[in-house]
PQR file of N, CA, C, O and H, with PARSE charges and radii, in Angstrom:
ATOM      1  N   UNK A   1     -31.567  26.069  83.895 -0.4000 1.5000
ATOM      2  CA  UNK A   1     -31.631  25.759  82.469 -0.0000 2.0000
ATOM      3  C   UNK A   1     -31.689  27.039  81.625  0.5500 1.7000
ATOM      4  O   UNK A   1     -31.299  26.948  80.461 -0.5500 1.4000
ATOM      5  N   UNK A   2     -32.111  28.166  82.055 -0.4000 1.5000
ATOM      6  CA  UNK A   2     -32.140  29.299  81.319 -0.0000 2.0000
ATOM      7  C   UNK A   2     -30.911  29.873  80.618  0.5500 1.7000
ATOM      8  O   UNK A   2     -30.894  30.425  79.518 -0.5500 1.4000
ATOM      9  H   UNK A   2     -32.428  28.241  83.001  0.4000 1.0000
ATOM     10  N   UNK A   3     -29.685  29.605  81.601 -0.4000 1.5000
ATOM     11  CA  UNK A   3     -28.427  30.053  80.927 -0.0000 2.0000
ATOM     12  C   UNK A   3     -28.171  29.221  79.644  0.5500 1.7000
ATOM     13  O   UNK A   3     -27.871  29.562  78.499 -0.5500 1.4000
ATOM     14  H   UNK A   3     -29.699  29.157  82.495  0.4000 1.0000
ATOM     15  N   UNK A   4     -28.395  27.988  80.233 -0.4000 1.5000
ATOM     16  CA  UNK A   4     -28.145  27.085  78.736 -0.0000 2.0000
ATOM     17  C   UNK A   4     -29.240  27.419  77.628  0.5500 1.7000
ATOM     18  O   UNK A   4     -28.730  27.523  76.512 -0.5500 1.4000
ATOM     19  H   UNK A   4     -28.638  27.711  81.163  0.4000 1.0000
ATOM     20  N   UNK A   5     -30.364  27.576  77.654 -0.4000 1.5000
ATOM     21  CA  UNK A   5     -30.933  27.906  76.562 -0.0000 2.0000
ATOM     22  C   UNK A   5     -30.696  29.373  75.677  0.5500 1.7000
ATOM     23  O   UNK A   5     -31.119  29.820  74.611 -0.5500 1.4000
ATOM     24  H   UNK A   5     -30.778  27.492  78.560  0.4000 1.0000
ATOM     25  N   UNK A   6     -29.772  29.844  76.753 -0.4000 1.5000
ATOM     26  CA  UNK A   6     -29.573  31.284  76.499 -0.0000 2.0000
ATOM     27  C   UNK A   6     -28.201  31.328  75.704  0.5500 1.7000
ATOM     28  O   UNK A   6     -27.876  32.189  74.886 -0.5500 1.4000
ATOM     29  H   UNK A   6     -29.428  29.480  77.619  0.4000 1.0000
ATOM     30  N   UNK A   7     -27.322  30.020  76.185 -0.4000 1.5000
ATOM     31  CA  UNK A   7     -26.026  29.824  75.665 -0.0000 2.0000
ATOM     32  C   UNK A   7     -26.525  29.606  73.978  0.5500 1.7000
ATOM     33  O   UNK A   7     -26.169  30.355  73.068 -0.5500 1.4000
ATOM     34  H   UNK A   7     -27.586  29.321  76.850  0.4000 1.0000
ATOM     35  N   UNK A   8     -27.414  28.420  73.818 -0.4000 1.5000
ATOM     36  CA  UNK A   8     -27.969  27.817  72.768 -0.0000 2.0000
ATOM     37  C   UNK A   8     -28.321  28.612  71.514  0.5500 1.7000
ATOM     38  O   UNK A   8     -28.026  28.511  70.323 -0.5500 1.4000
ATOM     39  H   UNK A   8     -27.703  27.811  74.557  0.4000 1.0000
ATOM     40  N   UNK A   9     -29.384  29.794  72.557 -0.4000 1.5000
ATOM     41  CA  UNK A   9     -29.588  31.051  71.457 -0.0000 2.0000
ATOM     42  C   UNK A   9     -28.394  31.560  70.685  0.5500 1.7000
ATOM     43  O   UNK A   9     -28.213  31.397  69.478 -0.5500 1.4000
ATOM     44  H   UNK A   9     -29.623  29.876  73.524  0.4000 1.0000
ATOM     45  N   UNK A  10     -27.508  32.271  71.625 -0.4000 1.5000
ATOM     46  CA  UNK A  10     -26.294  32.774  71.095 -0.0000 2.0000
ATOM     47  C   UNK A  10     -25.593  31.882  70.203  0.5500 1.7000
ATOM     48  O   UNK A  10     -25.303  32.441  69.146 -0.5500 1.4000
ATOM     49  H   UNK A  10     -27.655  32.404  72.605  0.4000 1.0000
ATOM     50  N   UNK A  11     -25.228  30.682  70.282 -0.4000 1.5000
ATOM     51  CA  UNK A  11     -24.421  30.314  69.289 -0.0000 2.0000
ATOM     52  C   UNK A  11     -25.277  29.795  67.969  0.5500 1.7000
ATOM     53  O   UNK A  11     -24.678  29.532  66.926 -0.5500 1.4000
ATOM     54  H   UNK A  11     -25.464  30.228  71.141  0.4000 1.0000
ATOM     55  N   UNK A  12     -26.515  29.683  68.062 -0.4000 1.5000
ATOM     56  CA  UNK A  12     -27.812  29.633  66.846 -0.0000 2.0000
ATOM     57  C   UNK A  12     -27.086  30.953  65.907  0.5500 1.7000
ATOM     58  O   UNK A  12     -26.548  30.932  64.800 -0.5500 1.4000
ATOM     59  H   UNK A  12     -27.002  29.897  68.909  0.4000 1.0000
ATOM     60  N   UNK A  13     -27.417  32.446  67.193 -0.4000 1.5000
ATOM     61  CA  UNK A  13     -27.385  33.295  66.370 -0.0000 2.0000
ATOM     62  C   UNK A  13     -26.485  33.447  65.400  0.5500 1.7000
ATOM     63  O   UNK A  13     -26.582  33.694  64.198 -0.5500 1.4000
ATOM     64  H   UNK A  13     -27.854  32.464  68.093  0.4000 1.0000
ATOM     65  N   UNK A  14     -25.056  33.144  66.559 -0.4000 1.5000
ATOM     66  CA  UNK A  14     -23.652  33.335  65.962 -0.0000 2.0000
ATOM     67  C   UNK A  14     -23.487  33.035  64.898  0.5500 1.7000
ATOM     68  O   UNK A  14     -22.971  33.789  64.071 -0.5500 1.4000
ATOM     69  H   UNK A  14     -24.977  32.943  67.535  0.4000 1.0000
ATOM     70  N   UNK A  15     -23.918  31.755  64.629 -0.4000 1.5000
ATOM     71  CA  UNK A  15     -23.994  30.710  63.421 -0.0000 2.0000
ATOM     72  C   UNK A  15     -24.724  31.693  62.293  0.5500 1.7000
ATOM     73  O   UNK A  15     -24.189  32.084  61.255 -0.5500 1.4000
ATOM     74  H   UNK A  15     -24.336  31.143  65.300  0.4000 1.0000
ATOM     75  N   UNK A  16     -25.611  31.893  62.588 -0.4000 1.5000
ATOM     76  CA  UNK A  16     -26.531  32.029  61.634 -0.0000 2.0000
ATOM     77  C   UNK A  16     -26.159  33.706  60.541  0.5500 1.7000
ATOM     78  O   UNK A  16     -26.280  34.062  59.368 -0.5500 1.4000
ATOM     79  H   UNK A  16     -26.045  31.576  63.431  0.4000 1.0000
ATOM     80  N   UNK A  17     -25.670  34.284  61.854 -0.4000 1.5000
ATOM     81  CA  UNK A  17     -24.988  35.453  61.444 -0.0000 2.0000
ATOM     82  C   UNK A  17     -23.393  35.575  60.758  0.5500 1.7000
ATOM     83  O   UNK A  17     -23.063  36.572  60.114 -0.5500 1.4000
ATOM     84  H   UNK A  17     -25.571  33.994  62.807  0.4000 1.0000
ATOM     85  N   UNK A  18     -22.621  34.608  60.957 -0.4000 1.5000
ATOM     86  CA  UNK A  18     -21.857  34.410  60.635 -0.0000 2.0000
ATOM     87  C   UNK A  18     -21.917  34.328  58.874  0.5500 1.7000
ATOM     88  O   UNK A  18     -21.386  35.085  58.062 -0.5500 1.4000
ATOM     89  H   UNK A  18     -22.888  33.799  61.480  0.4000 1.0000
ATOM     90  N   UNK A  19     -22.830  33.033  58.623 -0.4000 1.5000
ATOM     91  CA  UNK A  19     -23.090  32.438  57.558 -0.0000 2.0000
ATOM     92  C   UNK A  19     -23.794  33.605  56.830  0.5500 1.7000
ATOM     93  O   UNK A  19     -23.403  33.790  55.677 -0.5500 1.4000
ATOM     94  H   UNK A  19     -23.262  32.418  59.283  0.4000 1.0000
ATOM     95  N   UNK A  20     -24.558  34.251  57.195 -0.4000 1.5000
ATOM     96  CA  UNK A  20     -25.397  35.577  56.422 -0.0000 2.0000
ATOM     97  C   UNK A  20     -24.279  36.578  56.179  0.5500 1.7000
ATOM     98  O   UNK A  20     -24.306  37.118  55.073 -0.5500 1.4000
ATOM     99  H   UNK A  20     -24.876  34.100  58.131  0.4000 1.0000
ATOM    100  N   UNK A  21     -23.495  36.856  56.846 -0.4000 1.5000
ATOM    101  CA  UNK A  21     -21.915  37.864  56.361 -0.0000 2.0000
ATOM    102  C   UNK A  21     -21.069  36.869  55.256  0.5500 1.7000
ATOM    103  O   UNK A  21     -20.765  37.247  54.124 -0.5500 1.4000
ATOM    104  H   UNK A  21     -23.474  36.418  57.744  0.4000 1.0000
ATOM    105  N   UNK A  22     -20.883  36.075  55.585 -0.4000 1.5000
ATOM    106  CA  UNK A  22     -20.077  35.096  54.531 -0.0000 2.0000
ATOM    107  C   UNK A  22     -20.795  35.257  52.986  0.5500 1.7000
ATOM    108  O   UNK A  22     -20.325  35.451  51.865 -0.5500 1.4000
ATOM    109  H   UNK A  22     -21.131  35.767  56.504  0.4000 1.0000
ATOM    110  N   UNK A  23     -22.083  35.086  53.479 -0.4000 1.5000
ATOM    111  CA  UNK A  23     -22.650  35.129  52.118 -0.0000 2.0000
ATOM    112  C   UNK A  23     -23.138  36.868  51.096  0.5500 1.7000
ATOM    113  O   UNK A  23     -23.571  37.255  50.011 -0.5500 1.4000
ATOM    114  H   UNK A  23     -22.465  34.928  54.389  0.4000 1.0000
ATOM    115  N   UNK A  24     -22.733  37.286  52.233 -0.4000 1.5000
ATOM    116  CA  UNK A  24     -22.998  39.102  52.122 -0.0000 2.0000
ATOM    117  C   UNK A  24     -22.253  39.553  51.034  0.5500 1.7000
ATOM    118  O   UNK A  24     -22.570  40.087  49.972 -0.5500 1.4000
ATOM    119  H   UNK A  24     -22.381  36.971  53.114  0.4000 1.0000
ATOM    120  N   UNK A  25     -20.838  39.109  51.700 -0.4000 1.5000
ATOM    121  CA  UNK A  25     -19.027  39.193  50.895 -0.0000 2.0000
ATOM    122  C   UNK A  25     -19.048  38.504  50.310  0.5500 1.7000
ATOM    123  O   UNK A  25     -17.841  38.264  50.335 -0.5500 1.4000
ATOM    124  H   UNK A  25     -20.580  38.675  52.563  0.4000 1.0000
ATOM    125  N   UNK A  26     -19.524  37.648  49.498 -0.4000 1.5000
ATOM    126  CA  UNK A  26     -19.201  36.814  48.293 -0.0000 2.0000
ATOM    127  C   UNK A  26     -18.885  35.650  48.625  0.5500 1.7000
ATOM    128  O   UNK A  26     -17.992  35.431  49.444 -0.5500 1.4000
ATOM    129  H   UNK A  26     -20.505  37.844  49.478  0.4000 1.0000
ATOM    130  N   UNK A  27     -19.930  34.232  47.729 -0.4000 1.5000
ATOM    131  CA  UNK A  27     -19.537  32.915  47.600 -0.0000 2.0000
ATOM    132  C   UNK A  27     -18.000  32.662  47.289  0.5500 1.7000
ATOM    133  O   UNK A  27     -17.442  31.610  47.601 -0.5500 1.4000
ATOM    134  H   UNK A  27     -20.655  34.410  47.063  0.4000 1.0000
ATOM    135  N   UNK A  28     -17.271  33.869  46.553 -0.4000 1.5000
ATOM    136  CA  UNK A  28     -16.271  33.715  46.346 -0.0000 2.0000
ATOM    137  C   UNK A  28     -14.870  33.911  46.751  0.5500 1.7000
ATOM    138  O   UNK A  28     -13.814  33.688  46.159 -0.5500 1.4000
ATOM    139  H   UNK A  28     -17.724  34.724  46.300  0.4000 1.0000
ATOM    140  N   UNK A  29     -15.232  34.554  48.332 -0.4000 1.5000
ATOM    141  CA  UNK A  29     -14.245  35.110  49.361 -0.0000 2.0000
ATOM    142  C   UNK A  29     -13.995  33.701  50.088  0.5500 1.7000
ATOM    143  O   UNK A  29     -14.999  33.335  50.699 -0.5500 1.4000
ATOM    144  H   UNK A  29     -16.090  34.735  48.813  0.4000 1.0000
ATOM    145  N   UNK A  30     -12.940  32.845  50.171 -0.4000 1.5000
ATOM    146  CA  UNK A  30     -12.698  31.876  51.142 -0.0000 2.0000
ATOM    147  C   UNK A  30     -13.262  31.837  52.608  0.5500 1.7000
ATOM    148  O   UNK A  30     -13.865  32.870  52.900 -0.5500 1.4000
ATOM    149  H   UNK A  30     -12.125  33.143  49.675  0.4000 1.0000
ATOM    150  N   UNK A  31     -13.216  31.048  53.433 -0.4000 1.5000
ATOM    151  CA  UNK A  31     -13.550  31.955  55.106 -0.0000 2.0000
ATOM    152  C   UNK A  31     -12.777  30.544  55.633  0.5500 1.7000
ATOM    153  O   UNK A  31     -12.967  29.330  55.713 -0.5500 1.4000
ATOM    154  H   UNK A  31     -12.725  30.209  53.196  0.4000 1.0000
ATOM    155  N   UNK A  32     -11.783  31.567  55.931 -0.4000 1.5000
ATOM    156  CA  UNK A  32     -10.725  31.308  56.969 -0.0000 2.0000
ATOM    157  C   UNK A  32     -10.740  31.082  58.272  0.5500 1.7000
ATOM    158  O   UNK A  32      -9.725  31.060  58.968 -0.5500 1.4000
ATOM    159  H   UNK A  32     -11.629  32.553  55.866  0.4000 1.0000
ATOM    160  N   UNK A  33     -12.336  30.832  58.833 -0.4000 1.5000
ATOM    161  CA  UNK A  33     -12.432  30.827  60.175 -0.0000 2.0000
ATOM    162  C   UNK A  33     -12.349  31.252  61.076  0.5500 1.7000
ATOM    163  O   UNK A  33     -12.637  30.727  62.151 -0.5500 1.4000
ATOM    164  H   UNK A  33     -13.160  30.851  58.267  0.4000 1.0000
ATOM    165  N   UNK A  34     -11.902  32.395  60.880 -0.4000 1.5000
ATOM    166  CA  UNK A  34     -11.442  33.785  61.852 -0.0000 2.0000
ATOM    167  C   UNK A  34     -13.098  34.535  61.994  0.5500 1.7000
ATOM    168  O   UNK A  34     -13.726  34.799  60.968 -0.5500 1.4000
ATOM    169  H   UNK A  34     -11.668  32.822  60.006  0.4000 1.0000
ATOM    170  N   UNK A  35     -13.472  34.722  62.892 -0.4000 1.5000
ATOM    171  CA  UNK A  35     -14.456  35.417  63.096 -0.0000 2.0000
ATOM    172  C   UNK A  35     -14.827  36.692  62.698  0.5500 1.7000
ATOM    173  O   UNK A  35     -15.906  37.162  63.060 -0.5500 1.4000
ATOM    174  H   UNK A  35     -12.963  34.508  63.726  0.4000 1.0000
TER
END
């Protein structure tokens, strides 16, 4: 179970980091989904 909770973390983070850059660059930059 550790890998999976470990998988879990990472895509929390991903998410979370993702959304904190999106919002870094402007409400007003589209996001195209490209990582």
């Amino acid at each position: 179970y550790a890998m999976t909770w470990f998988g879990m973390a990472l895509a929390l983070i991903g998410v979370f980091v993702a959304y904190a850059m999106s919002q870094l660059r402007g409400p007003a930059e589209p996001d195209g989904g490209a990582a």
